[in-house]
DOLUMLO-611549 format. One record per residue: residue number from 1; x, y, z of N, C-alpha, C, O in turn; residue in one letter. Coordinates in steps of 0.02 Angstrom, whole numbers, plus 50000, padded with zeros to 5 digits. Example, Ala and Ser with C-alpha at 12.3 -4.5 7.8 and 13.67 -1.06 7.14 Angstrom:
% residues 2
<miro num="1" n_xx="50660" n_yy="49716" n_zz="50390" ca_xx="50615" ca_yy="49775" ca_zz="50390" c_xx="50660" c_yy="49835" c_zz="50390" o_xx="50712" o_yy="49834" o_zz="50423" residu="A"/>
<miro num="2" n_xx="50642" n_yy="49888" n_zz="50354" ca_xx="50684" ca_yy="49947" ca_zz="50357" c_xx="50645" c_yy="50002" c_zz="50394" o_xx="50670" o_yy="50057" o_zz="50402" residu="S"/>
This chain:
% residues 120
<miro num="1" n_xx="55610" n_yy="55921" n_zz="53226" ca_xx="55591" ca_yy="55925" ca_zz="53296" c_xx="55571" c_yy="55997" c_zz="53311" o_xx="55612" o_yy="56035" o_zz="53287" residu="X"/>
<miro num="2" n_xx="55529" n_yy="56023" n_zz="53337" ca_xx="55509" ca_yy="56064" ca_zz="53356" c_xx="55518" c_yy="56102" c_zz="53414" o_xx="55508" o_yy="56067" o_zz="53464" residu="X"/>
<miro num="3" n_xx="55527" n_yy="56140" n_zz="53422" ca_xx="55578" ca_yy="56178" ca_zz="53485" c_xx="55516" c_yy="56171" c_zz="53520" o_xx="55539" o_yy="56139" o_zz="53567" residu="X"/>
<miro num="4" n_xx="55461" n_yy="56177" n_zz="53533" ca_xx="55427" ca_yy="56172" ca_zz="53599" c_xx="55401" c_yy="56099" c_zz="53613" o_xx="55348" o_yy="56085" o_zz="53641" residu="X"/>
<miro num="5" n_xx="55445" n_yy="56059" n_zz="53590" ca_xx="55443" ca_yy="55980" ca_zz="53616" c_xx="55505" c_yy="55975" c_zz="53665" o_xx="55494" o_yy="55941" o_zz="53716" residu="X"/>
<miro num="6" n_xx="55557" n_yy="55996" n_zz="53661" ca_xx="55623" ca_yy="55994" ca_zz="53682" c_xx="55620" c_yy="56036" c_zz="53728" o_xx="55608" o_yy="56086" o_zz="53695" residu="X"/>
<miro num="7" n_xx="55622" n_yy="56058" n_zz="53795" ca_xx="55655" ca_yy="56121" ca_zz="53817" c_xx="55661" c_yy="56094" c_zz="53902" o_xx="55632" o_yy="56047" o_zz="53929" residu="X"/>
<miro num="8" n_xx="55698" n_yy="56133" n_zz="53922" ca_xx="55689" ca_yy="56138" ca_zz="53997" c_xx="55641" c_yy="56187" c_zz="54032" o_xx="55661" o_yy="56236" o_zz="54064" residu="X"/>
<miro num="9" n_xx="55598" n_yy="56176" n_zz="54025" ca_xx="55523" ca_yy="56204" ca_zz="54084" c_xx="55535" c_yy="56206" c_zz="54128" o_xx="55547" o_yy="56158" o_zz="54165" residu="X"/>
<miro num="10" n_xx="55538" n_yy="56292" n_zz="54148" ca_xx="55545" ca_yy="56285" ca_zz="54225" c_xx="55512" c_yy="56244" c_zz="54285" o_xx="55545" o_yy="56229" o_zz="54334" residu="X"/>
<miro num="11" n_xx="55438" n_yy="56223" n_zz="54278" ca_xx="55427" ca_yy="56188" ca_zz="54308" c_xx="55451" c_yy="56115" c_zz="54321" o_xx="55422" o_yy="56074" o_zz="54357" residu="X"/>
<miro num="12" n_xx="55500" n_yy="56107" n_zz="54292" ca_xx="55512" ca_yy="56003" ca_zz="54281" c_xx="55611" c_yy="56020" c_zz="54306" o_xx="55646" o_yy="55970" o_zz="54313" residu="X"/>
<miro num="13" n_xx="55644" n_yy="56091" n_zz="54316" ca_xx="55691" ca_yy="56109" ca_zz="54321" c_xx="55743" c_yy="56062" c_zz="54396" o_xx="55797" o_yy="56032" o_zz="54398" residu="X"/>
<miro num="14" n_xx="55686" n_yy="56078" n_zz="54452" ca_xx="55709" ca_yy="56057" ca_zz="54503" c_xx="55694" c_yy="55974" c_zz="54510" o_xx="55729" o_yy="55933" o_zz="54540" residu="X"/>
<miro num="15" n_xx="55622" n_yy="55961" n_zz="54469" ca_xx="55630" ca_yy="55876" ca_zz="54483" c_xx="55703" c_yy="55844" c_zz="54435" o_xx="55736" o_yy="55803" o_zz="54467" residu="X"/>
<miro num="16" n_xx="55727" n_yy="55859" n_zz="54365" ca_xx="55756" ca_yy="55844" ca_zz="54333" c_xx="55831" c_yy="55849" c_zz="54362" o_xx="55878" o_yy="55811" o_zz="54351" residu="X"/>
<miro num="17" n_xx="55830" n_yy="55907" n_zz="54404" ca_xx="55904" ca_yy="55904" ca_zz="54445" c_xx="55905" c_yy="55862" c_zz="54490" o_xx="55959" o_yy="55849" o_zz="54516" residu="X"/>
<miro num="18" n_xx="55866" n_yy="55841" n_zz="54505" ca_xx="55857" ca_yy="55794" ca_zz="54600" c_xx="55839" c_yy="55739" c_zz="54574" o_xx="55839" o_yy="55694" o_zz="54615" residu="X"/>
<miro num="19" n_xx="55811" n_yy="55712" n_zz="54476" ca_xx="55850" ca_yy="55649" ca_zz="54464" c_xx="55909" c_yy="55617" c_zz="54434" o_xx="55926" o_yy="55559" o_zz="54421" residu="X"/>
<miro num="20" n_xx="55939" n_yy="55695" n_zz="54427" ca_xx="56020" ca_yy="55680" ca_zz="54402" c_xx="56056" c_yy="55654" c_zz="54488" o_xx="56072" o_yy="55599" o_zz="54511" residu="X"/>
<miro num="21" n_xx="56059" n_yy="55714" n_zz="54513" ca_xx="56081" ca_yy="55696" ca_zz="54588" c_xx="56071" c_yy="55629" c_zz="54632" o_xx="56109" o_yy="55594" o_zz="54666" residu="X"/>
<miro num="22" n_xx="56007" n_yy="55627" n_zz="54614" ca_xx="55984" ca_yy="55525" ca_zz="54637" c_xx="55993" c_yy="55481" c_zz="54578" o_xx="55946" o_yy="55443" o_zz="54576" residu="X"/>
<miro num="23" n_xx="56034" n_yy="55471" n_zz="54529" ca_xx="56037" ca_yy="55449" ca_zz="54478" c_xx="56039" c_yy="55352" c_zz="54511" o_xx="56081" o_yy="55333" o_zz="54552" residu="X"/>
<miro num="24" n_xx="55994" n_yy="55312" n_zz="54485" ca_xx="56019" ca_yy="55237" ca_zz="54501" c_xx="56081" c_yy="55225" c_zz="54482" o_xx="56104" o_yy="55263" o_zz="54439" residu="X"/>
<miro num="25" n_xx="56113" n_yy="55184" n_zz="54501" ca_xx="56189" ca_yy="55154" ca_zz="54518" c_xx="56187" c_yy="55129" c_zz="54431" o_xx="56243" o_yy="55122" o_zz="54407" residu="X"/>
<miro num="26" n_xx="56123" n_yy="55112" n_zz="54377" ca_xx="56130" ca_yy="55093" ca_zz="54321" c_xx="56137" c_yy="55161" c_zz="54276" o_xx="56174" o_yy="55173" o_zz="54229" residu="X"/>
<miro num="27" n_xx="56092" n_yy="55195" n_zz="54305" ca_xx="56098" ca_yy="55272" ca_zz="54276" c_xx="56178" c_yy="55288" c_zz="54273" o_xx="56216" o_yy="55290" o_zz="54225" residu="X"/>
<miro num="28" n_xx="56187" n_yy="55297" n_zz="54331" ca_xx="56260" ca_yy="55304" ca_zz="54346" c_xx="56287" c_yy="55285" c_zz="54274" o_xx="56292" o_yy="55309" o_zz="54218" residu="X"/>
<miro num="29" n_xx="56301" n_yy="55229" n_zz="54309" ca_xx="56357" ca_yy="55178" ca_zz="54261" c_xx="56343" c_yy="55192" c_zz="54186" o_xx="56390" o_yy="55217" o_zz="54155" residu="X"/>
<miro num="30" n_xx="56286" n_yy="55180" n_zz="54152" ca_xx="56264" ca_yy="55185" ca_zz="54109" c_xx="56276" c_yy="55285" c_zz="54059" o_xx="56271" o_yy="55296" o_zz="53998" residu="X"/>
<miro num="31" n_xx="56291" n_yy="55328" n_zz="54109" ca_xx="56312" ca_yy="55404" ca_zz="54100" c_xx="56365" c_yy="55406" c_zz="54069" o_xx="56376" o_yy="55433" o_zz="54015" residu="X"/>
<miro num="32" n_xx="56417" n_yy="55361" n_zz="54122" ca_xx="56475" ca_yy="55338" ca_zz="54117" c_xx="56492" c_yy="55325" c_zz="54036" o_xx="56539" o_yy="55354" o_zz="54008" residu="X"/>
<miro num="33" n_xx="56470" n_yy="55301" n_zz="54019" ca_xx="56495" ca_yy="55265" ca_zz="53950" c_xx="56463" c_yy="55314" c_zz="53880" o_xx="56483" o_yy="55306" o_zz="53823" residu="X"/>
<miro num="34" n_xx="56422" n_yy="55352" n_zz="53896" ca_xx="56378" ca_yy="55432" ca_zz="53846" c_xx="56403" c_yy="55483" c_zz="53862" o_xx="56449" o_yy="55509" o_zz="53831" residu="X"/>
<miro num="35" n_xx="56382" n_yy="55500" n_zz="53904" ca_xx="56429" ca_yy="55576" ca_zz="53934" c_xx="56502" c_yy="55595" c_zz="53868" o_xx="56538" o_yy="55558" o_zz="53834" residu="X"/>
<miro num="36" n_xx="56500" n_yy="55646" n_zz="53874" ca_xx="56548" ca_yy="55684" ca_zz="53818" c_xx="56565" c_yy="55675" c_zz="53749" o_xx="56612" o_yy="55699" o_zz="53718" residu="X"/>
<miro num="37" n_xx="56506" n_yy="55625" n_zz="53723" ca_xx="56500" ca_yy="55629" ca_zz="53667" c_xx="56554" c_yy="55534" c_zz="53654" o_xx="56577" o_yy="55514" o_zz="53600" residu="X"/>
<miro num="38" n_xx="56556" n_yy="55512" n_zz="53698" ca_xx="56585" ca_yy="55433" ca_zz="53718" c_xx="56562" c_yy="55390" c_zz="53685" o_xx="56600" o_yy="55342" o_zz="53676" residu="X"/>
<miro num="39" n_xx="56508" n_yy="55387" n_zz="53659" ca_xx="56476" ca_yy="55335" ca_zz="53610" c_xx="56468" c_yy="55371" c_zz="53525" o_xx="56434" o_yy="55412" o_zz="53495" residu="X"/>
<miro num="40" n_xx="56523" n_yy="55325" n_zz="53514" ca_xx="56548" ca_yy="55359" ca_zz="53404" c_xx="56512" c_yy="55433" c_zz="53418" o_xx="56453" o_yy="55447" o_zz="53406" residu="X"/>
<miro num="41" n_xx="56562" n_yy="55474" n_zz="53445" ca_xx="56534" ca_yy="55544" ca_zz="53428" c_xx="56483" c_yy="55574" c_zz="53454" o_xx="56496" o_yy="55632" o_zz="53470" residu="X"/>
<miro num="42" n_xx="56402" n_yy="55548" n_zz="53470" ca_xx="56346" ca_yy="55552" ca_zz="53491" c_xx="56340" c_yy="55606" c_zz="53557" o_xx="56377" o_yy="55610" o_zz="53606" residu="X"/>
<miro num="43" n_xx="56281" n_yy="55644" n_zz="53540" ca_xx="56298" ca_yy="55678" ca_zz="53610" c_xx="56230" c_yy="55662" c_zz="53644" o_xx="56181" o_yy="55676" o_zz="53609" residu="X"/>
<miro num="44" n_xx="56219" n_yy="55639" n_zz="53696" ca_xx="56182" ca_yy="55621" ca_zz="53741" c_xx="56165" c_yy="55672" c_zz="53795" o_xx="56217" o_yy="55700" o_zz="53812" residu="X"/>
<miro num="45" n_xx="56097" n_yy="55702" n_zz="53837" ca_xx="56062" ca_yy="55716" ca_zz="53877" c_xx="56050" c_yy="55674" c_zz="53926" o_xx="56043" o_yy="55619" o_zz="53900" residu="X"/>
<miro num="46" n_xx="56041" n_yy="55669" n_zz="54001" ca_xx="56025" ca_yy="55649" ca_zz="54039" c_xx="55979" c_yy="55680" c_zz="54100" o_xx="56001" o_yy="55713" o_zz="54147" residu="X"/>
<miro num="47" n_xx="55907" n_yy="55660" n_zz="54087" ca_xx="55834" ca_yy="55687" ca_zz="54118" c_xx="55829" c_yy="55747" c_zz="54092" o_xx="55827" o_yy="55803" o_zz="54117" residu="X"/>
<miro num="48" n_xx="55825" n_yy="55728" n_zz="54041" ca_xx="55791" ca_yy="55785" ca_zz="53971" c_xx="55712" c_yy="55778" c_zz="53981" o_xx="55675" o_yy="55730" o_zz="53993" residu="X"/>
<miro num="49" n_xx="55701" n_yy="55858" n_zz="53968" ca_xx="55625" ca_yy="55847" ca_zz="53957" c_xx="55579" c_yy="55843" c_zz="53881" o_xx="55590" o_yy="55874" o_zz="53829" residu="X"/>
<miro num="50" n_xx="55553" n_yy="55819" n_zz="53888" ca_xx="55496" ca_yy="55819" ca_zz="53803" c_xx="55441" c_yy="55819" c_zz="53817" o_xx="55416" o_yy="55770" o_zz="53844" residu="X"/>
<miro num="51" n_xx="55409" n_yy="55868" n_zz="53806" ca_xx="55347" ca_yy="55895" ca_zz="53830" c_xx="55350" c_yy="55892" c_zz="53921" o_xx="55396" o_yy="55910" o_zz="53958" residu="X"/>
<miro num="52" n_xx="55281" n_yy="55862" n_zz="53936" ca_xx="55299" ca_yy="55850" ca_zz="54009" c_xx="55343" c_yy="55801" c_zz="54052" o_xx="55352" o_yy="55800" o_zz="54113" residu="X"/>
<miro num="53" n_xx="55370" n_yy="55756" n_zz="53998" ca_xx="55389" ca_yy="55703" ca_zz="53998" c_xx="55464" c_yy="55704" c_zz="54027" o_xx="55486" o_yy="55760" o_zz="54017" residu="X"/>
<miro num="54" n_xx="55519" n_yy="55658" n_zz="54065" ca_xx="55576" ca_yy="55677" ca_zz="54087" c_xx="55606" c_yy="55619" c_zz="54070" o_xx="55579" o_yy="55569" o_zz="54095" residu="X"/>
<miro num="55" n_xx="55655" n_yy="55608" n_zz="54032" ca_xx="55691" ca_yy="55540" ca_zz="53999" c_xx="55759" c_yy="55534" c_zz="54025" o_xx="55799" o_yy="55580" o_zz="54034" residu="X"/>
<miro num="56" n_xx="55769" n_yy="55462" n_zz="54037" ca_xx="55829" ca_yy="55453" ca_zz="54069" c_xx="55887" c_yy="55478" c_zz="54012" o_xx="55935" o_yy="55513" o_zz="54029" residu="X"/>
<miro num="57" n_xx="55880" n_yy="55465" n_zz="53969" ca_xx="55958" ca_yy="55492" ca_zz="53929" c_xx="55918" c_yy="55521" c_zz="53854" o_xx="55867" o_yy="55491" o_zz="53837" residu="X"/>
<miro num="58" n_xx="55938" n_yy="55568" n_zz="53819" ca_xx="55915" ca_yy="55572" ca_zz="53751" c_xx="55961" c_yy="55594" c_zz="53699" o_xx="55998" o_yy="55640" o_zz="53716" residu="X"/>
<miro num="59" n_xx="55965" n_yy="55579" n_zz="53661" ca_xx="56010" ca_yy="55586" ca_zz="53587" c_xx="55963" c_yy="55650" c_zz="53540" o_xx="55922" o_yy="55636" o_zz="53497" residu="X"/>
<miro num="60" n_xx="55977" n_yy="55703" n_zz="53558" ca_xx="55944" ca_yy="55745" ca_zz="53494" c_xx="55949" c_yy="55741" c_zz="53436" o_xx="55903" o_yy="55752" o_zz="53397" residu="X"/>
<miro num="61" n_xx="56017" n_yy="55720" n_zz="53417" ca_xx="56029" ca_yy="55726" ca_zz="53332" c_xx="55977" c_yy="55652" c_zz="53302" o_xx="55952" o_yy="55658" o_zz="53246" residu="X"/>
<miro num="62" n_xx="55966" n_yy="55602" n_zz="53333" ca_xx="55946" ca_yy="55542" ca_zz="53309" c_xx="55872" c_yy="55538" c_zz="53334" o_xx="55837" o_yy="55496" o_zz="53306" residu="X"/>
<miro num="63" n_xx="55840" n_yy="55580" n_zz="53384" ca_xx="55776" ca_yy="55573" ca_zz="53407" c_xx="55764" c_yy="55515" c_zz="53441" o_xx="55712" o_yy="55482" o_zz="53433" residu="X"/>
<miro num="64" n_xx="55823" n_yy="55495" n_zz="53495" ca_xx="55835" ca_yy="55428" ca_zz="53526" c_xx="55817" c_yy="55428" c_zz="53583" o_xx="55833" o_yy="55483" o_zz="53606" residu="X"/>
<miro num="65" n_xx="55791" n_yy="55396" n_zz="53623" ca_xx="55782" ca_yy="55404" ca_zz="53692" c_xx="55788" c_yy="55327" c_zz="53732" o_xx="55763" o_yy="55273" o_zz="53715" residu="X"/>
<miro num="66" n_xx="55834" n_yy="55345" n_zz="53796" ca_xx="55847" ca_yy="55290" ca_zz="53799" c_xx="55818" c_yy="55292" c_zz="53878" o_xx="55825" o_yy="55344" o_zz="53910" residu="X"/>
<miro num="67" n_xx="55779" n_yy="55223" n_zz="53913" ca_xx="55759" ca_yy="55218" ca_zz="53967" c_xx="55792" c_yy="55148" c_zz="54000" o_xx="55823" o_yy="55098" o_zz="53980" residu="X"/>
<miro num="68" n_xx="55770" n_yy="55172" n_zz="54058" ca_xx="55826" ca_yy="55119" ca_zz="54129" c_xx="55764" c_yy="55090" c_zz="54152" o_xx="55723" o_yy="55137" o_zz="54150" residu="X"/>
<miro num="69" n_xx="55731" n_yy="55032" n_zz="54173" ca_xx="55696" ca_yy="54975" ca_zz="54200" c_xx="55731" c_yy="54959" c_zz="54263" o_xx="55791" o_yy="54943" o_zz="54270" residu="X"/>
<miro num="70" n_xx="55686" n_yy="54966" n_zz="54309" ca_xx="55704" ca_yy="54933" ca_zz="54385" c_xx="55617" c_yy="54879" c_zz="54400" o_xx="55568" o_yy="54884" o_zz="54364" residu="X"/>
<miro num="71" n_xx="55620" n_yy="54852" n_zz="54435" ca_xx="55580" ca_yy="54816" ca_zz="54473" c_xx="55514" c_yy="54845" c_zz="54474" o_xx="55461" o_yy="54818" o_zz="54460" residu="X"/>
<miro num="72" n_xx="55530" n_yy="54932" n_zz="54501" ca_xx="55466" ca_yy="54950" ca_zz="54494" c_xx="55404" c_yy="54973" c_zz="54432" o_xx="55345" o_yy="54990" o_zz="54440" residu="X"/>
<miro num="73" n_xx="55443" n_yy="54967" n_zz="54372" ca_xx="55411" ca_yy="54965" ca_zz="54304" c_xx="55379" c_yy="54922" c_zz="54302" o_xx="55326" o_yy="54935" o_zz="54274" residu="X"/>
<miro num="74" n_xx="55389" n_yy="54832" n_zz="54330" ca_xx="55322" ca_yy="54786" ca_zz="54346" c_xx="55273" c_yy="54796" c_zz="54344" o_xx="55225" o_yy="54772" o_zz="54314" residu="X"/>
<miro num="75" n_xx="55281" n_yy="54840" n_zz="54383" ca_xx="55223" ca_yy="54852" ca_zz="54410" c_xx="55155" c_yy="54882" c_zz="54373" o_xx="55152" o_yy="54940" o_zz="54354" residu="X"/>
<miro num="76" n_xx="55096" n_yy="54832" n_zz="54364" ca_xx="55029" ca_yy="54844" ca_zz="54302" c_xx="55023" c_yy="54924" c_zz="54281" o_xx="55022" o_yy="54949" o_zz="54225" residu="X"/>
<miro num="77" n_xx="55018" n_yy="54956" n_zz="54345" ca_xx="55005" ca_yy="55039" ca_zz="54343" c_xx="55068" c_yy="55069" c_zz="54294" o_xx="55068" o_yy="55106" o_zz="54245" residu="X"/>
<miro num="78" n_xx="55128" n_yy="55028" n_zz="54337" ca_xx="55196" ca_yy="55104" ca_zz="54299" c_xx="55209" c_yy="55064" c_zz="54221" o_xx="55247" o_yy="55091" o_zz="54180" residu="X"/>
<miro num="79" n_xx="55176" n_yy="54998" n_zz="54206" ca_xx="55194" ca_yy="54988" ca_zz="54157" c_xx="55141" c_yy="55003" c_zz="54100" o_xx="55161" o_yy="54995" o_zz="54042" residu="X"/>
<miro num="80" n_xx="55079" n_yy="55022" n_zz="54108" ca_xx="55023" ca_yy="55058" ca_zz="54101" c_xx="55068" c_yy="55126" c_zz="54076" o_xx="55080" o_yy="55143" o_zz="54018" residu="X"/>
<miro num="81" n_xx="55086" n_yy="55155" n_zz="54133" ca_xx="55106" ca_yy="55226" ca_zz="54109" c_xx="55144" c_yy="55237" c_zz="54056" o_xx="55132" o_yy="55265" o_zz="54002" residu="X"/>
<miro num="82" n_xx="55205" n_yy="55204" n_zz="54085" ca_xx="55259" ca_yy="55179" ca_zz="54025" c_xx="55229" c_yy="55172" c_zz="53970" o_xx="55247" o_yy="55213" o_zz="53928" residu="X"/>
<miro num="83" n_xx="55179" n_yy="55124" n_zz="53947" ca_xx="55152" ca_yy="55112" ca_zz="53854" c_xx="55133" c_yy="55187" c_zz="53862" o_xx="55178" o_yy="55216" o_zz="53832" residu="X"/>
<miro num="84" n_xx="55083" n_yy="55244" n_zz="53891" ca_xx="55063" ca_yy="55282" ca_zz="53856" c_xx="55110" c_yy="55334" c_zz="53847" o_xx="55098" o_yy="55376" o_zz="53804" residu="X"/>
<miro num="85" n_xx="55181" n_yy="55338" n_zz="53895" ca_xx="55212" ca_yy="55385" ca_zz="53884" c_xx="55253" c_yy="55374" c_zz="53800" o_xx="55264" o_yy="55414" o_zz="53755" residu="X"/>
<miro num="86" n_xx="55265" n_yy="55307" n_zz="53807" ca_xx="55319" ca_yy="55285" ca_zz="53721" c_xx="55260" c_yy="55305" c_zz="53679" o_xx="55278" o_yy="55349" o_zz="53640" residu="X"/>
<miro num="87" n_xx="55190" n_yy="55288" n_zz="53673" ca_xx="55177" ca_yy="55325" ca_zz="53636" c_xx="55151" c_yy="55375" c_zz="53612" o_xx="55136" o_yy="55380" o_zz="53552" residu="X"/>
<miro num="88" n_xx="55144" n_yy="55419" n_zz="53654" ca_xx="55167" ca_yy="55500" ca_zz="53663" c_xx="55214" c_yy="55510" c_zz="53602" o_xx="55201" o_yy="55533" o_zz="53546" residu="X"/>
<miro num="89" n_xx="55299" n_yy="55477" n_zz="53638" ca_xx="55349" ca_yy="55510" ca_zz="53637" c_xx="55359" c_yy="55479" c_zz="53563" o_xx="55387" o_yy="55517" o_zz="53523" residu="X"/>
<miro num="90" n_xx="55338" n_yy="55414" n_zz="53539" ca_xx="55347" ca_yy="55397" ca_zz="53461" c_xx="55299" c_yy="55425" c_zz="53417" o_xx="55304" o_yy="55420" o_zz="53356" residu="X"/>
<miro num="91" n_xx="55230" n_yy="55468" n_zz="53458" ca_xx="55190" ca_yy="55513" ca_zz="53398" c_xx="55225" c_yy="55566" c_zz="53373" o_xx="55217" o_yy="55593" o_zz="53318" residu="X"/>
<miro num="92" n_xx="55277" n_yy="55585" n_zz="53429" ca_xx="55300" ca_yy="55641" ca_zz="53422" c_xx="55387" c_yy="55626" c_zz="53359" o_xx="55430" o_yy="55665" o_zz="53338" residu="X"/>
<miro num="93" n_xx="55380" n_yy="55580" n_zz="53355" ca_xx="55440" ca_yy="55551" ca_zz="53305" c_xx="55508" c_yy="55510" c_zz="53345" o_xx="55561" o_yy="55498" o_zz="53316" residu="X"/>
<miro num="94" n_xx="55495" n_yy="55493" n_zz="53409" ca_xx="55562" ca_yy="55483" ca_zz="53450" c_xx="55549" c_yy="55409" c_zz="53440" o_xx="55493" o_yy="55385" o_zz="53435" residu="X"/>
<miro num="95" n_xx="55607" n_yy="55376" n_zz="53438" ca_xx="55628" ca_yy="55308" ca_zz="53465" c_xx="55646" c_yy="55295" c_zz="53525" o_xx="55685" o_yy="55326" o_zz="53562" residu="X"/>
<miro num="96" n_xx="55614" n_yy="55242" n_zz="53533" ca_xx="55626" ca_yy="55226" ca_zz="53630" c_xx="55658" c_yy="55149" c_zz="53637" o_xx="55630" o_yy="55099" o_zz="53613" residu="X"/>
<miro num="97" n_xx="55720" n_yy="55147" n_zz="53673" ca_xx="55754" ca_yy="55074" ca_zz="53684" c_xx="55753" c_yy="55077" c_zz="53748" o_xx="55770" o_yy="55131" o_zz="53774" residu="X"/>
<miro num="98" n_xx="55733" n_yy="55019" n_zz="53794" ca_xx="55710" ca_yy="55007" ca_zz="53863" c_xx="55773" c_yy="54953" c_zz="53859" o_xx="55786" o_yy="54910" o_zz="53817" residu="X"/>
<miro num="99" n_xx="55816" n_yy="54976" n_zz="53939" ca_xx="55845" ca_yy="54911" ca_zz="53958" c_xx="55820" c_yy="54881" c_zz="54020" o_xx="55762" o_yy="54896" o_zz="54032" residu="X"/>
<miro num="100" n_xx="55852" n_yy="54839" n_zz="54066" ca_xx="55818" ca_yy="54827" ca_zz="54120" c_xx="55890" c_yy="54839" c_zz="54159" o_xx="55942" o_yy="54812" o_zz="54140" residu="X"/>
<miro num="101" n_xx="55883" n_yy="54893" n_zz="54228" ca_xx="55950" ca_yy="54899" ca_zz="54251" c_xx="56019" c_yy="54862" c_zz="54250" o_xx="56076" o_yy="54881" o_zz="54238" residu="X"/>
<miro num="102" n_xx="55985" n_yy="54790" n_zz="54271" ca_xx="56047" ca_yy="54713" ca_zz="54280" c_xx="56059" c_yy="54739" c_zz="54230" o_xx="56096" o_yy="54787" o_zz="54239" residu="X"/>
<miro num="103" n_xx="56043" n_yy="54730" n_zz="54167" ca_xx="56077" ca_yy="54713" ca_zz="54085" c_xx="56130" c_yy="54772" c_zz="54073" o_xx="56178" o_yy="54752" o_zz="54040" residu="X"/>
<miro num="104" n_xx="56133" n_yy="54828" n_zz="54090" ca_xx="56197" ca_yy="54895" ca_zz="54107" c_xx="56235" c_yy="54860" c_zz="54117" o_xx="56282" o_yy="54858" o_zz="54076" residu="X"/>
<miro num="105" n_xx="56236" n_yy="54812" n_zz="54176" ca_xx="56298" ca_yy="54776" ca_zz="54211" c_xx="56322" c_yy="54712" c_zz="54202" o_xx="56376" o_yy="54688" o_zz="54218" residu="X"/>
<miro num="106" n_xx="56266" n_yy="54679" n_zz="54170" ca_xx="56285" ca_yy="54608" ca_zz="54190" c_xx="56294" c_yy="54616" c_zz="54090" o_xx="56337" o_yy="54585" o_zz="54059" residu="X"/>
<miro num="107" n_xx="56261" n_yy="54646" n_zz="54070" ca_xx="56275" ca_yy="54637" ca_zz="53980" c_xx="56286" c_yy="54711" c_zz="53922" o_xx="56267" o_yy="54729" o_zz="53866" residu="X"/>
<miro num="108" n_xx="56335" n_yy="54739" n_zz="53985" ca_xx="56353" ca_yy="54817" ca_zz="53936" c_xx="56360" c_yy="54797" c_zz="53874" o_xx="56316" o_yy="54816" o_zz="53836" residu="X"/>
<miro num="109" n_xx="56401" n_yy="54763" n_zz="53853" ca_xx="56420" ca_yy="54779" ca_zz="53772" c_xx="56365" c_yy="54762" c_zz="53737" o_xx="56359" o_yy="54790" o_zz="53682" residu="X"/>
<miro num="110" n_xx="56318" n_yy="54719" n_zz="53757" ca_xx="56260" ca_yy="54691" ca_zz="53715" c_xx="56188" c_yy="54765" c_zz="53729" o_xx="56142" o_yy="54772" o_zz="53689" residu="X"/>
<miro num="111" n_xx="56197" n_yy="54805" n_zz="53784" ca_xx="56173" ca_yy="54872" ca_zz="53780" c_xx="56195" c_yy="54931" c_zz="53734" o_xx="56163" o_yy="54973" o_zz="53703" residu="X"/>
<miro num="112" n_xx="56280" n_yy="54915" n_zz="53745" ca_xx="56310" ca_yy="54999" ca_zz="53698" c_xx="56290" c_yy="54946" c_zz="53621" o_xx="56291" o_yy="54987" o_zz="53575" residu="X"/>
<miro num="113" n_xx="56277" n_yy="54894" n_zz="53599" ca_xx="56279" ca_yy="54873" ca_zz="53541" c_xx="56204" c_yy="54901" c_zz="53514" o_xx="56198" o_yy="54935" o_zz="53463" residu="X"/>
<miro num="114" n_xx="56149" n_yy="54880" n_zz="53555" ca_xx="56084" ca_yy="54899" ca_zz="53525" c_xx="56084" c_yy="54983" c_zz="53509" o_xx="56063" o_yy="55008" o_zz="53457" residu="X"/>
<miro num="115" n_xx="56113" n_yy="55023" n_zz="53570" ca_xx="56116" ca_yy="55077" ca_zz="53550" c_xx="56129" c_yy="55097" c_zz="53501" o_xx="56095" o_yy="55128" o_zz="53460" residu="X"/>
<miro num="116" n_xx="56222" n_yy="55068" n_zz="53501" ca_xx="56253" ca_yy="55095" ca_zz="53417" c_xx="56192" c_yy="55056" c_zz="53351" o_xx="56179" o_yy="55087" o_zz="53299" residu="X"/>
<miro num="117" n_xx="56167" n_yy="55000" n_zz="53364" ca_xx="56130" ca_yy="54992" ca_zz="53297" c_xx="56085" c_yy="55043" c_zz="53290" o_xx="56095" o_yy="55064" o_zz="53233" residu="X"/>
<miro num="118" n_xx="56049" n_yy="55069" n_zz="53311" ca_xx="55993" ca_yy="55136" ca_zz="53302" c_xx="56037" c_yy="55208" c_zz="53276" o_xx="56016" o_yy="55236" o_zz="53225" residu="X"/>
<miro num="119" n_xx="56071" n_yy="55224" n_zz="53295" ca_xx="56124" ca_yy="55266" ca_zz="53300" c_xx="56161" c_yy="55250" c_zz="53251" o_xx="56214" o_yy="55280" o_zz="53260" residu="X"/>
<miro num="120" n_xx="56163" n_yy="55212" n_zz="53193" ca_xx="56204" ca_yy="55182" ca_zz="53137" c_xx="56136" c_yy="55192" c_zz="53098" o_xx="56133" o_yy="55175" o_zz="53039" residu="X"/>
């Protein structure tokens, strides 16, 4: 990985704090269970940047990146964006696992499971 893929840019500083602070209630929950290294050891990021890019959670040691789905990803445009950002972020060597918020809640273990398989 290359250190000028990874960094905090001052410019992306204040959006990346104001989407920890507004974090969705899946974000949330989903922190909950990564945060401090909570999943086998793993240490997790939350609204990490990669390049211009700002990711809901990321795994440095594994090149993992993990994203949260709400309603408004439907949508033709943000799901447009979405394909070109994954592959951006998989030219650049990262793996990307998409959940859809409900599934945090209504099917955690079948979420921390896909995780740990990548992560294994």
């Amino acid at each position: 990985m290359r250190k000028d893929q990874v960094k905090n840019v001052s410019y992306l500083t204040s959006t990346r704090k104001e989407l920890r602070n507004k974090a969705t209630p899946a974000e949330a929950a989903l922190w909950q269970l990564l945060k401090n290294s909570q999943l086998d050891g793993y240490k997790f990021r939350r609204q990490a940047s990669i390049e211009n890019y700002i990711v809901d959670f990321f795994c440095p040691s594994r090149k993992l990146v993990i994203e949260l789905d709400g309603q408004v990803h439907h949508h033709p445009a943000v799901a447009e964006n979405d394909m070109h950002r994954d592959e951006r972020l998989k030219d650049l060597g990262y793996t990307i696992l998409r959940f859809e918020n409900k599934d945090v809640f209504n099917l955690t273990e079948w979420v921390l499971g896909e995780i740990r398989k990548y992560l294994r």
